[in-house]
C-alpha positions as CSV (number, residue, x, y, z in Angstrom):
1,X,0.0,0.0,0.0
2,X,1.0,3.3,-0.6
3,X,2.1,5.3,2.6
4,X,1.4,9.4,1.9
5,X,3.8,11.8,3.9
6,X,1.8,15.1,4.5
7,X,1.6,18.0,7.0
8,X,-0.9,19.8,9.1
9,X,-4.0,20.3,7.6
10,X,-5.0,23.3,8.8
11,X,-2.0,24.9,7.1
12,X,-0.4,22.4,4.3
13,X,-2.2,23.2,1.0
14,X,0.4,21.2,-1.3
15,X,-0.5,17.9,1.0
16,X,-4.2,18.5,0.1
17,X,-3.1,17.8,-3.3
18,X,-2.6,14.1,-3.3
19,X,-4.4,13.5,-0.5
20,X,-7.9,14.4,-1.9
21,X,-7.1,13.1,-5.2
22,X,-6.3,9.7,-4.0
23,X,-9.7,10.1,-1.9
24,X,-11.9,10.6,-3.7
25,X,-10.7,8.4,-6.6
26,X,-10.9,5.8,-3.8
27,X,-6.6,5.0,-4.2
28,X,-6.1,3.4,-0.9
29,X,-2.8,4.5,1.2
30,X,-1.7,4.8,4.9
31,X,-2.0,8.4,6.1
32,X,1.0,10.4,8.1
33,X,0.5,13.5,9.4
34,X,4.1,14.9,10.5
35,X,3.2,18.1,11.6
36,X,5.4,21.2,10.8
37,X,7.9,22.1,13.7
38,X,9.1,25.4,14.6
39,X,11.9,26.8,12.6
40,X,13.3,24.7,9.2
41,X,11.9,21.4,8.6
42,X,14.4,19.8,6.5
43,X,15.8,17.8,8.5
44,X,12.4,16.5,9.9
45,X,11.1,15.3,6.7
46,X,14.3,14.6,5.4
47,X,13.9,11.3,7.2
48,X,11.2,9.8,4.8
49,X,11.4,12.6,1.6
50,X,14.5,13.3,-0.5
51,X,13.8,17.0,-0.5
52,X,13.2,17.4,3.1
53,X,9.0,18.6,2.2
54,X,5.9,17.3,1.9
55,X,3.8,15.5,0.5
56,X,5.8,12.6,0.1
57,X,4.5,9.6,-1.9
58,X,6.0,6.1,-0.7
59,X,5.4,3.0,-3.1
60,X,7.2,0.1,-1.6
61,X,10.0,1.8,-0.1
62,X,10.3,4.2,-3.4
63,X,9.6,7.9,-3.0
64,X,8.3,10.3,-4.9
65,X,8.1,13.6,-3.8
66,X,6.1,17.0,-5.0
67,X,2.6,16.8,-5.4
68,X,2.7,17.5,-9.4
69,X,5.3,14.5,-9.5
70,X,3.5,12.5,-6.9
71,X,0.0,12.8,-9.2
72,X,1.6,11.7,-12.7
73,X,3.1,8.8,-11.0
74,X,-0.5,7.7,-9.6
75,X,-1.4,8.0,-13.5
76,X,0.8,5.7,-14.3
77,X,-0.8,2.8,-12.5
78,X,-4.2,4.1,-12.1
79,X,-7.4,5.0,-14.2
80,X,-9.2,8.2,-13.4
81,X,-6.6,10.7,-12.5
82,X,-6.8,13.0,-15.5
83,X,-9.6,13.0,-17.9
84,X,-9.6,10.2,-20.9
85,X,-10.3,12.2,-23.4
86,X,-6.9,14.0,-25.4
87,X,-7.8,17.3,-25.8
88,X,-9.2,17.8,-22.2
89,X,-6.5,15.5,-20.8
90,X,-4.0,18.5,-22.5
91,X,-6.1,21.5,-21.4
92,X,-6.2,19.6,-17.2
93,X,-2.2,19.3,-17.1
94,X,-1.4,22.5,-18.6
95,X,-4.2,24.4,-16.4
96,X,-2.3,22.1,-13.0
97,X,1.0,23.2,-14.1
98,X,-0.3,26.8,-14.5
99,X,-1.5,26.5,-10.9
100,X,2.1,24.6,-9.7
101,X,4.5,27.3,-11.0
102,X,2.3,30.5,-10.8
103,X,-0.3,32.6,-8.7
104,X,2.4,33.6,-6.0
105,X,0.8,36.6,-4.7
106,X,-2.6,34.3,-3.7
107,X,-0.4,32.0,-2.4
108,X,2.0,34.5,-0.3
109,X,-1.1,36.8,0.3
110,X,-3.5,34.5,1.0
111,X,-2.0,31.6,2.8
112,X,-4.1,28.3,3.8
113,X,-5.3,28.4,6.9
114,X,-8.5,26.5,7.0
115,X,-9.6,27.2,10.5
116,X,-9.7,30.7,10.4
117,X,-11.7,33.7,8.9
118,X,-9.7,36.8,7.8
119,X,-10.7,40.2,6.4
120,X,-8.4,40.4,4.4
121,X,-6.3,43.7,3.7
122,X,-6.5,45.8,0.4
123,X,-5.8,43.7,-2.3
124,X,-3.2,44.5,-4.4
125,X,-3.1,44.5,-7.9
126,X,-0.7,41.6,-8.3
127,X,-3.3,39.7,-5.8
128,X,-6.1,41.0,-8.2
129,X,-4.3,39.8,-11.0
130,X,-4.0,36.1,-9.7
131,X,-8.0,36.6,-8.7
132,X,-8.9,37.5,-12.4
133,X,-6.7,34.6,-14.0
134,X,-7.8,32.1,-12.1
135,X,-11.6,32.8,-12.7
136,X,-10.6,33.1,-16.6
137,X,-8.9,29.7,-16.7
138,X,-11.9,28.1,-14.5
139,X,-14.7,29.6,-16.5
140,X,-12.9,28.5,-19.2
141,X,-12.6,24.6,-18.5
142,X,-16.1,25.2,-17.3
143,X,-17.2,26.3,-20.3
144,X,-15.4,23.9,-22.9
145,X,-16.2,20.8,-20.7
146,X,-19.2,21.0,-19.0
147,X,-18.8,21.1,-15.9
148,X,-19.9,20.7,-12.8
149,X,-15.7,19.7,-12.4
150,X,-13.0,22.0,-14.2
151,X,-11.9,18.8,-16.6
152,X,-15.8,17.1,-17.4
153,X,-18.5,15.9,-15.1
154,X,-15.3,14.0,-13.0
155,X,-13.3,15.2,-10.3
156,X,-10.0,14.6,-11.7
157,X,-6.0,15.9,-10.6
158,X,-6.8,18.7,-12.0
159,X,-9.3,20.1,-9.7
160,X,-7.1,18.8,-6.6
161,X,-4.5,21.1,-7.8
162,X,-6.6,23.8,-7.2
163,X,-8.4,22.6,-3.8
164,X,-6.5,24.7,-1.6
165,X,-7.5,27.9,-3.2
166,X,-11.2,26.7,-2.3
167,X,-10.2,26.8,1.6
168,X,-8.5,30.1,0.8
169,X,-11.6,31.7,-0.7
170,X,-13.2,30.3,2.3
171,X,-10.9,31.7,5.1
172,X,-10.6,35.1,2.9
173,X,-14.0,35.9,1.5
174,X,-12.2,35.7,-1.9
175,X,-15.0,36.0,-4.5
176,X,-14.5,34.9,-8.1
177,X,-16.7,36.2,-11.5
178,X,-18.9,34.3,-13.3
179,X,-19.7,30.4,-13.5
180,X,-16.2,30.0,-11.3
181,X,-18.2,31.8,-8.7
182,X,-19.4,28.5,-7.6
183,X,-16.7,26.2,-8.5
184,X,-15.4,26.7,-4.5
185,X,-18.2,25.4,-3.3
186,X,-18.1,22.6,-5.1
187,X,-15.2,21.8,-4.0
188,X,-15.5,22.2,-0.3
189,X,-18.9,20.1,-0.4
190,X,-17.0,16.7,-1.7
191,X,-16.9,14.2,1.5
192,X,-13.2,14.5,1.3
193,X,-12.6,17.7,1.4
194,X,-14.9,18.2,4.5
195,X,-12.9,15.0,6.0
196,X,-9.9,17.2,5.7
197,X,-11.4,20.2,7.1
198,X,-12.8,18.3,10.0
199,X,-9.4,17.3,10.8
200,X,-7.7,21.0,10.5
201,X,-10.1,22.0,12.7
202,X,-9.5,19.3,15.4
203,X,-5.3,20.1,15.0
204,X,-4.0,21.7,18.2
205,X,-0.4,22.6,16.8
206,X,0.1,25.9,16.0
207,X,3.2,26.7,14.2
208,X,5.0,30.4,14.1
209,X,5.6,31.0,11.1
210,X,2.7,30.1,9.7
211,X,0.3,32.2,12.5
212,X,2.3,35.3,11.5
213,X,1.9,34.4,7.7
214,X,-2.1,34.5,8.6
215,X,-1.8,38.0,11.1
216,X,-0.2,39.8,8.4
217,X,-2.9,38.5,5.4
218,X,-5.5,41.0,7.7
219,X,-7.2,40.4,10.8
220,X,-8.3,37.3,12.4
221,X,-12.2,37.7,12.8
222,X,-13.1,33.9,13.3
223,X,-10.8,30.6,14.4
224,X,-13.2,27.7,14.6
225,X,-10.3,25.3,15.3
226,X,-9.5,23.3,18.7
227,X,-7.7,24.9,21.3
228,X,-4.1,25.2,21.2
């Protein structure tokens, strides 16, 4: 069985990746939650992942880590994890790749904390900028494929690529136009993703670094999760 290296899920959006993909495409694995300590954590996960991060995918004593590496391994060996047809097999990996190597303002700006609620401060226009481009390319897949998923009618790696930004528009009120105005939503209702979110809430770690990354997105108005 695989074994799946991740973080805490209040704050580790790349471990969501993997983690709700195998999910809800029912891909059985061991869980294990190392959460983040204080200071670097190299050296930590450097124990069970080559790069010293997470997630970490471990087949049989093989890792693979990074969560866009960890998802076209999965492919490999099973059905499901990107759409069957060509063209919208092309337009899911180049929209996931999009979402691995760019939007660095939502992600510095915005970071994933799924237990809290934050009014946000201004945005700025690089923030806007990821906001608009990310409700162009979702409209977009929407719109060419149907829906109710960004790929087709079938959650696929695609749309776990960009499951943490539903937990951020959550936490930050971020609002997106047209059909991708609901796409969150639909995201946060699978059974998965509210497993995961049930979990964050019930963490009682609290790491530094990533509180302070949260206090200077705006200020704190609700933190539903377990106390520290």
């Amino acid at each position: 069985m695989y074994v799946l290296h991740i973080g805490n899920k209040n704050y580790s959006s790349w471990s969501l990746r993997p983690w709700v993909l195998m999910r809800t495409l029912d891909i059985p694995f061991e869980e294990r939650l190392t959460p983040f300590p204080t200071g670097p954590s190299f050296s930590l996960y450097r124990q069970f992942s080559p790069n010293g991060r997470v997630p970490c995918l471990v087949d049989n004593g093989w890792a693979v880590w990074d969560s866009l590496s960890i998802v076209e391994y999965l492919a490999e060996r099973h059905q499901g994890v990107w759409p069957a047809d060509a063209k919208a097999r092309a337009w899911a990996r180049s929209a996931a790749t999009e979402m691995h190597s760019s939007f660095t303002a939502l992600r510095n700006l915005c970071p994933m904390s799924c237990g809290v609620r934050v009014e946000p401060r201004p945005m700025s226009e690089a923030l806007k900028h990821d906001i608009f481009r990310m409700a162009d390319l979702w409209n977009d897949g929407l719109a060419r494929f149907g829906g109710p998923f960004l790929a087709g009618d079938r959650f696929t790696a695609v749309d776990a690529f960009f499951a943490p930004v539903a937990f951020r528009a959550q936490s930050y009120g971020l609002t997106f136009e047209g059909e991708a105005a609901t796409y969150p939503q639909q995201l946060l209702d699978l059974p998965p993703m509210r497993e995961w979110y049930a979990a964050g809430l019930a963490e009682t770690w609290r790491e530094p670094d990533h509180e302070a990354e949260v206090r200077a997105a705006g200020t704190i108005v609700e933190d539903f999760r377990a106390v520290a």
